[in-house]
N, C-alpha and C positions, 0 to 999 in steps of 0.2 A: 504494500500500500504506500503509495508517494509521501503519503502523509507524517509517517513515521521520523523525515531526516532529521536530523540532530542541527540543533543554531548553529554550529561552527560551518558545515557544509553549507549550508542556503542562504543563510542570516535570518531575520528575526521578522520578515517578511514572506517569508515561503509558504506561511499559512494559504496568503491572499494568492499568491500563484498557483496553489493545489486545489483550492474551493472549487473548481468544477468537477475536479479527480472527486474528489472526495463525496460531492453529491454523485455522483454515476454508479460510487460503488455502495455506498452506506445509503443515498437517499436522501433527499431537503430538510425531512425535520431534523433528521440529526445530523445533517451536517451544520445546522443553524444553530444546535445545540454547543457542536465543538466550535464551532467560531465564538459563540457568546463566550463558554468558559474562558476560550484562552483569551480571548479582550480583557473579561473580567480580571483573569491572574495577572495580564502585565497591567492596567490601571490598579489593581492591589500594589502590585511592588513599584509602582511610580509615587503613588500617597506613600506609603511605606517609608521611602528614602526622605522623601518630601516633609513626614512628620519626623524624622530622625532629625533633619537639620535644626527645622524650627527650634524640636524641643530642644537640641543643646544650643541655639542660640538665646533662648530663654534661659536656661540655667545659667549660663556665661554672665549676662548679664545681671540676674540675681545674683549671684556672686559677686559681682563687682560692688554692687548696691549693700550689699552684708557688712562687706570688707569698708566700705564708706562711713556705716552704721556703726560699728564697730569701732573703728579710728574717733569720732566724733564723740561716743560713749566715753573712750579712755580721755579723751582732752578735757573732761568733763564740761561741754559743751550743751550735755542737754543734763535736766532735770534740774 
């Protein structure tokens, strides 16, 4: 089944160049099925990476804010 090659051989496109292979021999609903899944898995690992950065640039920042808090504490600047 054409469908099977690995990303390294095709790249990460080959899905959309098999789509007629793959309804000829499985059939439209499920070939509609396998194209949703894999949309779905690579928009998963695109949000994925996406929330990975955000959140350590949020932490980064609270940290910096801590460290600021912190300094200001010892100078006895508040209270």
């Amino acid at each position: 089944m054409p469908f099977v090659e690995s990303k390294a051989e095709r790249g990460d496109q080959s899905v959309m160049y098999d789509f007629p292979a793959l309804i000829s021999t499985l059939g439209f609903p499920i070939a509609v099925v396998c194209f949703l899944l894999w949309e779905r898995h690579k928009s998963m690992l695109h949000f994925e990476k996406a929330i990975k950065v955000d959140l350590v640039d949020a932490i980064n920042s609270l940290k910096v804010e801590i460290v600021k808090l912190n300094e200001r504490c010892k100078g006895g600047k508040i209270g």
